[in-house]
C-alpha positions in Angstrom: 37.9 11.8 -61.3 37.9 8.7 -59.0 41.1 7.4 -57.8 40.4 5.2 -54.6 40.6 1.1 -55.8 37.6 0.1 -53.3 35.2 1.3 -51.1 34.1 -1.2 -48.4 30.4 -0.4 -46.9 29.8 -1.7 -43.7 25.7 -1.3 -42.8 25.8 -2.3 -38.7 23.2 -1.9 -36.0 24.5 -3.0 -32.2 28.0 -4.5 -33.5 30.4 -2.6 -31.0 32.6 -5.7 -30.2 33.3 -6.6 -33.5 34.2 -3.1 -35.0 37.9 -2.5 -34.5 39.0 -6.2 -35.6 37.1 -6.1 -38.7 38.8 -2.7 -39.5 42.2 -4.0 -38.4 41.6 -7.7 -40.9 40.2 -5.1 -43.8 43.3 -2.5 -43.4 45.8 -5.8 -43.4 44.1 -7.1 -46.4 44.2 -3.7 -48.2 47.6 -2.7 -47.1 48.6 -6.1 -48.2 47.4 -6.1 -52.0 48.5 -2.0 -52.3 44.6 -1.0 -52.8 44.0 2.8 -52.2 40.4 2.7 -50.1 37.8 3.8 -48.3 35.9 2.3 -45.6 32.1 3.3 -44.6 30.6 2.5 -41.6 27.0 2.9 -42.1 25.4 2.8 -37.9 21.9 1.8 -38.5 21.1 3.6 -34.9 22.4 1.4 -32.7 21.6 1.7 -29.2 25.1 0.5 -27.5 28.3 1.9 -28.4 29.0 1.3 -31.8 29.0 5.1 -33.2 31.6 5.7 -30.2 33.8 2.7 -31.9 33.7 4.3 -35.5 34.7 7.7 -34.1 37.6 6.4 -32.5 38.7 4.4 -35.4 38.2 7.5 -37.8 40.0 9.9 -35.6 43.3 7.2 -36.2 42.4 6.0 -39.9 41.3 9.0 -42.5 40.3 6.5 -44.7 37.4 5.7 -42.2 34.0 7.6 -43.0 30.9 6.8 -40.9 27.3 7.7 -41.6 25.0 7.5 -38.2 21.1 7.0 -38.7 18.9 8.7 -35.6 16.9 5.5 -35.8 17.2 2.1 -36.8 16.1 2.3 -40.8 17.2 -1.3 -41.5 20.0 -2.5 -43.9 18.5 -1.5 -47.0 18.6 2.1 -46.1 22.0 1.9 -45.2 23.4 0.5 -47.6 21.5 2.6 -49.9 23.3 5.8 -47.9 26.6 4.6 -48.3 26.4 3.6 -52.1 25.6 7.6 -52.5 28.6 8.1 -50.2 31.4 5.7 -52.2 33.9 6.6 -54.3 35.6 3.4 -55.6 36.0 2.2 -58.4 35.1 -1.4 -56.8 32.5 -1.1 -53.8 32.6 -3.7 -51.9 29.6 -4.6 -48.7 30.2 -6.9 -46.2 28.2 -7.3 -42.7 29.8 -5.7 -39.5 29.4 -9.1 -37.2 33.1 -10.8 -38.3 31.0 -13.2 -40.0 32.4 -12.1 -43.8 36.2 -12.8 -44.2 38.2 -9.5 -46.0 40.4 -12.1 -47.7 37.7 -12.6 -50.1 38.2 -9.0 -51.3 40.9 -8.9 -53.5 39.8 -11.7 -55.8 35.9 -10.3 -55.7 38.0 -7.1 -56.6 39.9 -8.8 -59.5 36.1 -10.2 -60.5 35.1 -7.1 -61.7 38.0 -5.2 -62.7 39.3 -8.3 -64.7 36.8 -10.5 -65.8 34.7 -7.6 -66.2 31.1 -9.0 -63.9 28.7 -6.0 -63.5 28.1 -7.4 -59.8 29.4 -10.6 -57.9 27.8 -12.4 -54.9 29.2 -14.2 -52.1 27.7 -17.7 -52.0 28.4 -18.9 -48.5 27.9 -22.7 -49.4 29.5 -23.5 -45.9 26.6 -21.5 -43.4 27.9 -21.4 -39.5 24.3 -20.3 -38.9 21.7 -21.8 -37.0 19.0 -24.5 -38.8 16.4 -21.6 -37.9 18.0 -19.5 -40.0 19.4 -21.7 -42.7 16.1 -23.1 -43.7 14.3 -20.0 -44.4 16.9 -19.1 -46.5 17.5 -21.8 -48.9 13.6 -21.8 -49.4 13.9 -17.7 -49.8 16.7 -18.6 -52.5 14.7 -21.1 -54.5 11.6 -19.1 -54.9 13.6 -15.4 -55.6 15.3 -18.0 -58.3 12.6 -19.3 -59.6 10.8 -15.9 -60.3 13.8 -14.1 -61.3 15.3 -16.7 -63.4 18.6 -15.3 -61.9 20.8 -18.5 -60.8 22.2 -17.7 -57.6 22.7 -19.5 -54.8 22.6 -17.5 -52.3 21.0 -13.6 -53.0 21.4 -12.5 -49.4 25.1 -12.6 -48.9 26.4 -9.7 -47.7 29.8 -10.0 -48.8 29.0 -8.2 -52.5 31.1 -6.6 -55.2 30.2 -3.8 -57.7 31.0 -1.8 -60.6 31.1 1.6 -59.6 28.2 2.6 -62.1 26.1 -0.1 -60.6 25.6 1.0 -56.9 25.1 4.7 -58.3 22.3 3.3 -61.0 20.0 1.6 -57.9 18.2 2.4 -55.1 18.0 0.1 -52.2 14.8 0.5 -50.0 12.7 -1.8 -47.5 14.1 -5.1 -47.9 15.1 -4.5 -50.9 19.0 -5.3 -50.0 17.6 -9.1 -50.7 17.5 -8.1 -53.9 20.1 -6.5 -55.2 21.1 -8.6 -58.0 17.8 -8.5 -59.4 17.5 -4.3 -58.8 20.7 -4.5 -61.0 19.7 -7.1 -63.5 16.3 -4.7 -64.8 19.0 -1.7 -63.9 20.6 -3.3 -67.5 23.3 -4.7 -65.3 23.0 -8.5 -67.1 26.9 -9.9 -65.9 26.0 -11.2 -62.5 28.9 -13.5 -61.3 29.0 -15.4 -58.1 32.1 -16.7 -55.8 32.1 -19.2 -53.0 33.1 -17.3 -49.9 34.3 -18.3 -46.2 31.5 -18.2 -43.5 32.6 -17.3 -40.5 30.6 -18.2 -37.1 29.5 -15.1 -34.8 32.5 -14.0 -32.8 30.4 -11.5 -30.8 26.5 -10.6 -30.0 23.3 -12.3 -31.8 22.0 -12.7 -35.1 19.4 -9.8 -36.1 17.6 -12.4 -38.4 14.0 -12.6 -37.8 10.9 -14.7 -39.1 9.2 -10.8 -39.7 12.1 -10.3 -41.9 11.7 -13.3 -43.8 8.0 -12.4 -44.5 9.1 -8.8 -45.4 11.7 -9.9 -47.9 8.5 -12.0 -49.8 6.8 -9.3 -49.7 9.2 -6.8 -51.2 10.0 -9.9 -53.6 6.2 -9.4 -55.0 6.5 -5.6 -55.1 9.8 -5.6 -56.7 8.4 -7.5 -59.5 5.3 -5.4 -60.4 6.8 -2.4 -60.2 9.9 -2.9 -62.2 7.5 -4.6 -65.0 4.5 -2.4 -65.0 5.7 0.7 -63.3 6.2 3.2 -66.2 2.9 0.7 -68.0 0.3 0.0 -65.4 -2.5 -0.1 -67.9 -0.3 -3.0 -69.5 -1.5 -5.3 -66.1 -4.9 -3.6 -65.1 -6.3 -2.8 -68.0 -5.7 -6.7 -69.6 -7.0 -8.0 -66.4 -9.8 -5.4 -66.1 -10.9 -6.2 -69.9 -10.5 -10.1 -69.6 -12.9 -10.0 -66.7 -15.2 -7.5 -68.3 -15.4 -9.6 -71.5 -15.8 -13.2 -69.3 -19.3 -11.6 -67.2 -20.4 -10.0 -70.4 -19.9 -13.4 -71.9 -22.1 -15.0 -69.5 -24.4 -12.3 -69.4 -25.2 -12.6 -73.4 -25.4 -16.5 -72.7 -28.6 -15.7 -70.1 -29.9 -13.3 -72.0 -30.2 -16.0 -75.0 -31.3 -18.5 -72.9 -34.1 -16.4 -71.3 -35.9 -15.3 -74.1 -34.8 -18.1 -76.6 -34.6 -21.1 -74.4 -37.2 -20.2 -72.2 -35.0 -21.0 -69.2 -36.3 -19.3 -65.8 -35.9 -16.1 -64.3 -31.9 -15.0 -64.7 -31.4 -14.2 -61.3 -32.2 -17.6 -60.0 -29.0 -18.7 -61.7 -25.8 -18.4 -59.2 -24.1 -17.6 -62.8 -26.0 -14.2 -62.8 -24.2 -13.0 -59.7 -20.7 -14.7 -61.1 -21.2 -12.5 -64.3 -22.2 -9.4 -62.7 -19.1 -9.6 -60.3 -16.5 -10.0 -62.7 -18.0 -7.1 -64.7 -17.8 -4.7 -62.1 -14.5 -5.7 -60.7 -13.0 -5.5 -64.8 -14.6 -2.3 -65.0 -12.2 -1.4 -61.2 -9.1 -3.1 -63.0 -9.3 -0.9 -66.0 -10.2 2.5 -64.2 -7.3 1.5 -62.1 -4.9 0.6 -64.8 -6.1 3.8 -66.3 -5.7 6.1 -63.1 -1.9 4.4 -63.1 -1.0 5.7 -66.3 -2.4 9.0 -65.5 -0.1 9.3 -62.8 2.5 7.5 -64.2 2.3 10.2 -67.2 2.5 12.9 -65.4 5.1 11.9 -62.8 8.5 13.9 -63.1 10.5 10.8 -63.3 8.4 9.8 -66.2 11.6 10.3 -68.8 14.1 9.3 -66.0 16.8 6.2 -68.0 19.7 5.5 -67.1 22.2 6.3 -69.4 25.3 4.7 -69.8 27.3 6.7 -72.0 26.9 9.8 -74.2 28.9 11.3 -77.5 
């Protein structure tokens, strides 16, 4: 049986300097509001003395749990580690870099214990960041709302709240951290709530934000989409595509037959409609055997009949 308030997961990669204080600000915070917690430093394999830090700090705080990585997985994999590793009833992420204020925790915490939000996001409408990395975002923001139809203003935040349930229902991979909201929302996870929240600028070392991230994070955005919609149904995409095609060349096909040998129309291969017919026939006729190779697959995979399951009698 649970009985820890919160756990706080901290994903870090090279944040040695900021370490201690953030512990000290979330201990204050916690010892402050009479919380019971846990905090989870999650070392991304960091190459300067970070892990060194969390030792020390655990070897003075038993509420202090750290998870190192051999090598640098990136943020989605750590945070995926340490929602396997909490136990509170409120989980709670925030970035190891000073830039996420703990005295947002206790009302995120009150979010979801009290008003009863599946998941609440930070929305940092103040941004101490520079315009290199500001711009990106608000245009990564638009488009993830626009094909998600989830209004939030700001999806990457990593100042987060969660039900329990929710961060053991997920899986976090690739860039996937982006998305967390929207992992949750197909999860079944439909109260997504969002609080303003103080942004703090750097105190120590550099931003790890990179344009190769922003790309990645479009990327996963695409593949996030498809799988979550046709995963357990790929014949639902291919095979419509594969059979709209198929139908379109076989349409134009018919249409040069008739006009061949009813119209008297020259030779159907001097037409560049031939070749247009002929392509989307064959690539239909790929579609389908793909859509139909999916569902194969997807058929006999072992997580065929794998549901969540919220509650049982």
């Amino acid at each position: 049986m649970k009985n820890t308030d919160i756990s706080v997961i901290i994903p870090l990669y090279n944040e040695s300097e900021s370490l201690q204080e953030l512990h000290d600000q979330i201990c204050e915070v916690m010892n402050k509001n009479d919380f019971s917690f846990e905090i989870i430093f999650v070392d991304d394999g960091s190459n300067d003395d970070s892990w060194k830090v969390i030792e020390q700090i655990s070897s003075k705080n038993k509420s202090v749990r750290g998870i190192r990585f051999q090598r640098n997985y990136g943020k989605s994999a750590a945070l995926n580690e340490g929602f396997n590793k909490a136990n509170g009833n409120v989980v709670i992420t925030m970035d190891g870099d000073l830039q996420d204020d703990p005295d947002e925790i206790p009302e995120l915490y009150k979010m979801i214990t009290e008003e009863n939000f599946d998941l609440v996001s930070g929305w940092k409408k103040k941004r101490y960041d520079p315009l290199s990395k500001r711009i990106p975002t608000k245009l990564f923001n638009f488009i993830t709302r626009l094909v998600t139809g989830i209004k939030l203003n700001d999806f990457n935040c990593g100042l987060k709240a969660y039900k329990y349930k929710v961060v053991k229902s997920i899986e976090v991979y690739g860039e996937m951290h982006r998305y967390i909201p929207v992992i949750a929302k197909w999860a079944g996870f439909y109260k997504i709530g969002e609080k303003v929240v103080k942004h703090r600028p750097r105190k120590h070392g550099k931003t790890k934000f990179g344009f190769e991230r922003f790309i990645n994070g479009f990327l996963d955005l695409i593949s996030i989409t498809f799988v979550t919609r046709f995963g357990r149904k790929p014949m639902h995409l291919f095979g419509m595509l594969g059979s709209l095609l198929f139908f379109a060349g076989f349409m134009i096909a018919l249409y040069l037959a008739y006009a061949k040998f009813f119209l008297f129309e020259y030779k159907m291969t001097d037409r560049p409609l031939f070749y247009f017919g002929i392509l989307a026939m064959i690539l239909g006729t790929q579609l389908f055997v793909a859509g139909f190779l999916g569902e194969l697959i997807s058929r006999n995979s072992q997580d065929r009949n794998k549901y969540l399951i919220d509650k049982t009698i």
